[in-house]
N, C-alpha and C positions, 0 to 999 in steps of 0.2 A: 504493500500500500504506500504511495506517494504520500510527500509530507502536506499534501494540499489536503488530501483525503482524509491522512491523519487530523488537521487541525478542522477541517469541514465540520466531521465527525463530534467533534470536543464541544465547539463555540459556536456552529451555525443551528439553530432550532432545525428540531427533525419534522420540519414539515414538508420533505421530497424527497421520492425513494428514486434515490440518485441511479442514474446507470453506472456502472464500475469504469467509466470513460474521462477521463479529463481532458478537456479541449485547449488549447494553447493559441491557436493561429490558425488562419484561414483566408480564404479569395474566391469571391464569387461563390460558387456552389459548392465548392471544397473546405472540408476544414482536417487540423491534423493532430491527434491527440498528443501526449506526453513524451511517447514512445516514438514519435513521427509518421504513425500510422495514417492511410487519408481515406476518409470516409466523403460521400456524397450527400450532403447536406438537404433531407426531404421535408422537414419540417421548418426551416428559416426561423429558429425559436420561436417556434410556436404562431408562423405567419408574422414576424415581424422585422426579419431582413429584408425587406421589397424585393430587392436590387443585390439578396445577396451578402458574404462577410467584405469586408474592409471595400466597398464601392468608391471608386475614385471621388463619380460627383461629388456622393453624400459626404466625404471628407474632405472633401475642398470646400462647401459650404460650411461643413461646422467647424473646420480649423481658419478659416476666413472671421466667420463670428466669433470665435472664443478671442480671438485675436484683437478685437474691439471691446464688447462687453460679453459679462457671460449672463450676468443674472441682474437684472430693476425691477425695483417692485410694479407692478400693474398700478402703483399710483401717477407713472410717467407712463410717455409714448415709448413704444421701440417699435422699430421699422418691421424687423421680419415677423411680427404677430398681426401688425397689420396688413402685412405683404399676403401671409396666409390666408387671412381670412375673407380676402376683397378676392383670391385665388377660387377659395373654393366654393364661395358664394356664386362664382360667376362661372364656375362647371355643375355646380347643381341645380341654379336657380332661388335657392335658398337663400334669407334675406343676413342672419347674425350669424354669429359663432360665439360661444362660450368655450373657453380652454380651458383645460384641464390635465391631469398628470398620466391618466390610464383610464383602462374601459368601465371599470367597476364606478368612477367617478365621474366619468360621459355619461354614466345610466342616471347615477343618483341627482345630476344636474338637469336631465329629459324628466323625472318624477317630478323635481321642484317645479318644473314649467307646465307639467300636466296642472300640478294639482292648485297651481296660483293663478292659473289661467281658468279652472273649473271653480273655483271660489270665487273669484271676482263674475265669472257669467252666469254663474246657477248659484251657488252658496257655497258654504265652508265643508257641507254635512258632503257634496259630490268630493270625495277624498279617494276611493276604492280604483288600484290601478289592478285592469285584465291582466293577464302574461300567460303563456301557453304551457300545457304539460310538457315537460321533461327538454323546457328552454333553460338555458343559462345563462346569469346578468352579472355574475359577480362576486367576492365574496366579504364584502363588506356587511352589516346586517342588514340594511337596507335589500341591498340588491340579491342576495341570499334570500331574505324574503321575498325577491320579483323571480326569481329562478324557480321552475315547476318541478323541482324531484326531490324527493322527500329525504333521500339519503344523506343531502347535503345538509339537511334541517334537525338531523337527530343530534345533535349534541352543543346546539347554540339556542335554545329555547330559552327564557319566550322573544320569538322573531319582532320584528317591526309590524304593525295591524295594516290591515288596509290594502291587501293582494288578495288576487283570487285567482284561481288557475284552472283551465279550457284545455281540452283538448284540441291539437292542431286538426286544421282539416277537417274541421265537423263545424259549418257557420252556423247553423240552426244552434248547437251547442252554446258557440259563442253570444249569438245573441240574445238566448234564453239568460245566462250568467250576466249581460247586459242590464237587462233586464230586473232580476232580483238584484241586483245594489245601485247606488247612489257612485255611477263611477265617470271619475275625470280622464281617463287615458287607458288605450291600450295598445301592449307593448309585444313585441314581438322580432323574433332574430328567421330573416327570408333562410338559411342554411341553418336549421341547429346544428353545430359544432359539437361541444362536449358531449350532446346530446344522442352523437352518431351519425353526425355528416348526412342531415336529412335537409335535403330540400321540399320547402314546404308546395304546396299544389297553388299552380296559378290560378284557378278559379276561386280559390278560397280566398289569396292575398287581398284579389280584388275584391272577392267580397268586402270585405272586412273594412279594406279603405273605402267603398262605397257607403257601410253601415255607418262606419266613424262618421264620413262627413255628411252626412243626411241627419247625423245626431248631434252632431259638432261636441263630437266627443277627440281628444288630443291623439292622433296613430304617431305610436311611437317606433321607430323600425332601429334596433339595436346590430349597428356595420361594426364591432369590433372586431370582429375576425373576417368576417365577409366585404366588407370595405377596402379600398384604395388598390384597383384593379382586380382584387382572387378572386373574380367571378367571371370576369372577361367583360366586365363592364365596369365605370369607375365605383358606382355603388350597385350592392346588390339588387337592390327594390327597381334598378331601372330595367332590369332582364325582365321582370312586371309591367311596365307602364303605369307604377302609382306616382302619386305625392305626398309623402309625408308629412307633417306638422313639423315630427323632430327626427331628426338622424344621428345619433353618435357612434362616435368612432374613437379608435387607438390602435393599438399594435402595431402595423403595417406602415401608417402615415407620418409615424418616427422614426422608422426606419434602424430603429437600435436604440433611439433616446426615448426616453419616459413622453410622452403625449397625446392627451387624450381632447378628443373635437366635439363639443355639440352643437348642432347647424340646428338652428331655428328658420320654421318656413313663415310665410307671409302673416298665418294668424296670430303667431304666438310670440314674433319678432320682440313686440313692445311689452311681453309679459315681465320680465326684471326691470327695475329700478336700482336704485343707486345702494348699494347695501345688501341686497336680495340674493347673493350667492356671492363667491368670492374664492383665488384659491391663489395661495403666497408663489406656489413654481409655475402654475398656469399660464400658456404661452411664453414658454421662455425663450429669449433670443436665441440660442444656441439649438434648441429642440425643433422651435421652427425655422431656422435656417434648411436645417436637415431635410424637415417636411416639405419646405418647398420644392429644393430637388428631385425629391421622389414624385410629389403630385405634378408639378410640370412635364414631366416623362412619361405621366401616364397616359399616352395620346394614343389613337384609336390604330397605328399600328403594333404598337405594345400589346392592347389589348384583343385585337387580332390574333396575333402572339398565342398570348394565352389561352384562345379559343380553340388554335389547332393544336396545342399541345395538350390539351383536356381530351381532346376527340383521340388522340393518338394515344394517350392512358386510356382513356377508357373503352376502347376498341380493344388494346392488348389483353383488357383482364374478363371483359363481359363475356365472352365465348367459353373461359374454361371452365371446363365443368368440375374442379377446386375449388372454384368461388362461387359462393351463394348469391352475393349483390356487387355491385356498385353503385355508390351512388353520391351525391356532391355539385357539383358545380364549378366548372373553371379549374383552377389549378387548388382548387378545396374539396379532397377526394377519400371517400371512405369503401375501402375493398374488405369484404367479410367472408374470412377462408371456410369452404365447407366442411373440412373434416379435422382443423388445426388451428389452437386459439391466436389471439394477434399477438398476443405476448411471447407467444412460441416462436412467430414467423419474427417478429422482430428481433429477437434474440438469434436468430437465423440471420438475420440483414446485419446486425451491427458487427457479427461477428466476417462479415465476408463484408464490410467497408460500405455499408446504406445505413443512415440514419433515417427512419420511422419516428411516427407517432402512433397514437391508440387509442381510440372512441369507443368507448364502452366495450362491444362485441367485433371494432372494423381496426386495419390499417387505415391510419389517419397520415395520407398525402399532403405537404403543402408547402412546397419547394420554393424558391427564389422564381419572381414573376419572368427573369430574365435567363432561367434555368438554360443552358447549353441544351441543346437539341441529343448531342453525344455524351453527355451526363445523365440525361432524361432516357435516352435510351439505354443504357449500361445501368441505372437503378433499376428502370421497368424490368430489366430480366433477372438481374439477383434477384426484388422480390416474388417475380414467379419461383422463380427455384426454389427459392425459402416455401414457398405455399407448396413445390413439390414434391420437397427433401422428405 
């Protein structure tokens, strides 16, 4: 055991069942452990390398800013929070932005806007945010509360009030649960992720955005992990044709740095005032430097990109009769082996040089947006083999 592992072990809280890997350095879709081992990089920590480890742009932008300032408080201007957020206003058509540090704080600043927006137009008592079974928001208590599966909830009790949880895919359901409470917002992720790499069914989304705004009730669409190109569109909800109220985001649109986005649409633009939320790291120059990089590149040949290298995964895997499903979205891809847990197949990949992830019962795909074609190819086969071994 490495003296990293050693001290990891000692001083870091054991809340991550580490892989026996320590990573050192990397490029692009490569990274290389202790031992100088290289591994193909399929998970981008967890969808949050866009572009990949050590990206020239993204580090010419953030060593360009650190180089000026690194951190002012949000009681002054600084240029690249404003530079972001007039960016991504004007790729999504969405009027504000609130920033923030990560996704679990994107969620909990979309709840403040549901439920200040439902008090100010109906009363204080409309509080009750929707969220879908077996979605994931976060793991703050808030957002723990807005997440639908119960396993996450057995040992932080009593949660936050004021959630209720729907089955995806069932609108009659959803509207029924509408219905029995007094609710300001409902929140929802187009791909459940943690959930098992489920994309939800487009007749429902739209439903639901239709329900909302016939009710002018707040549709909250949660792009943490599905956001800033991994679906082969810049947000997920637009492979839909809806509009959301609120959109938040993280992971992917820092690119490595800690920051999290919540775009507010045209109703709910003017729901904060001056005091109404607030967060000390939020839009930091340095984080959105980074951001901007990434979201300027995300242009519709990038995303193109992504489109054919989705269809080239999931051609290789849907035929074998190994695998039970596929299923996902873009380069956010869940493979479920028929006769071999993922745990198994991935302990298979790591060892023969593929980094994996793992959704519940699937191989959880979600590579660097700008993954080498010859990278992409040579992971798709180790993890067949792994499903064949």
């Amino acid at each position: 055991m490495t003296d990293t592992k050693i001290i990891d072990k000692e001083y870091v809280a054991g809340t991550y069942n580490r892989f026996p890997v320590e990573i050192v350095s990397g490029k692009g879709s490569y990274v290389y452990d202790e031992n100088g081992k290289e591994y193909i990089d399929m998970g981008s920590g967890i969808g949050v390398t866009s572009f990949g480890i050590a990206d020239d742009a993204w580090k010419k932008a953030v060593t360009e800013q650190l180089n000026k300032v690194q951190h002012m408080s949000n009681l002054y201007y600084t240029q690249p929070c404003a530079k972001l957020a007039k960016l991504l206003c004007e790729k999504t058509g969405m009027k504000k932005v609130f920033f923030s540090n990560s996704g679990a704080e994107s969620n909990e600043c979309s709840i403040k806007v549901a439920r200040k927006y439902a008090a100010e137009k109906k009363g204080a008592e409309y509080s009750t945010i929707v969220t879908l079974v077996n979605s994931f928001h976060g793991r703050t208590l808030t957002t723990l509360s807005a997440t639908g599966q119960d396993h996450y909830h057995e040992l932080f009790q009593p949660l936050t009030p004021g959630f209720v949880h729907t089955p995806a895919n069932d609108l009659k359901a959803l509207i029924k649960t509408v219905e029995a409470n007094k609710v300001a917002g409902i929140m929802m992720e187009i791909i459940q992720g943690e959930g098992g790499v489920l994309a939800l069914d487009g007749d429902f989304v739209k439903g639901v955005a239709k329900y909302a705004k016939e009710n002018d009730i707040v549709l909250m669409i949660d792009e943490v992990q599905t956001g800033n190109g991994r679906t082969g569109e810049l947000y997920a909800y637009m492979n839909y044709g809806i509009e959301p109220d609120v959109v938040s985001t993280a992971k992917g649109i820092g690119g490595g740095l800690p920051l999290g986005a919540t775009m507010l649409g045209e109703k709910v633009q003017n729901v904060f005032g001056f005091g109404d939320h607030g967060s000390t790291f939020g839009g930091n120059p340095i984080s959105c430097a980074g951001a901007i990089s990434i979201i300027e590149r995300l242009n519709e040949e990038l995303l193109d990109d992504v489109k054919k290298k989705s269809e080239y995964v999931f051609n290789a895997f849907k035929d074998m009769k190994e695998v039970e499903s596929v299923s996902g979205l873009g380069l956010m891809i869940g493979i479920k082996p028929a006769n071999k847990t993922s745990a198994d197949v991935l302990k298979i990949c790591m060892e023969n040089g593929v980094l994996c992830l793992t959704a519940k019962d699937k191989i959880r795909l979600l590579p660097a947006l700008n993954i080498p074609m010859e990278a992409l190819e040579k992971a798709v086969k180790i993890i067949k083999d792994a499903i064949l071994a």
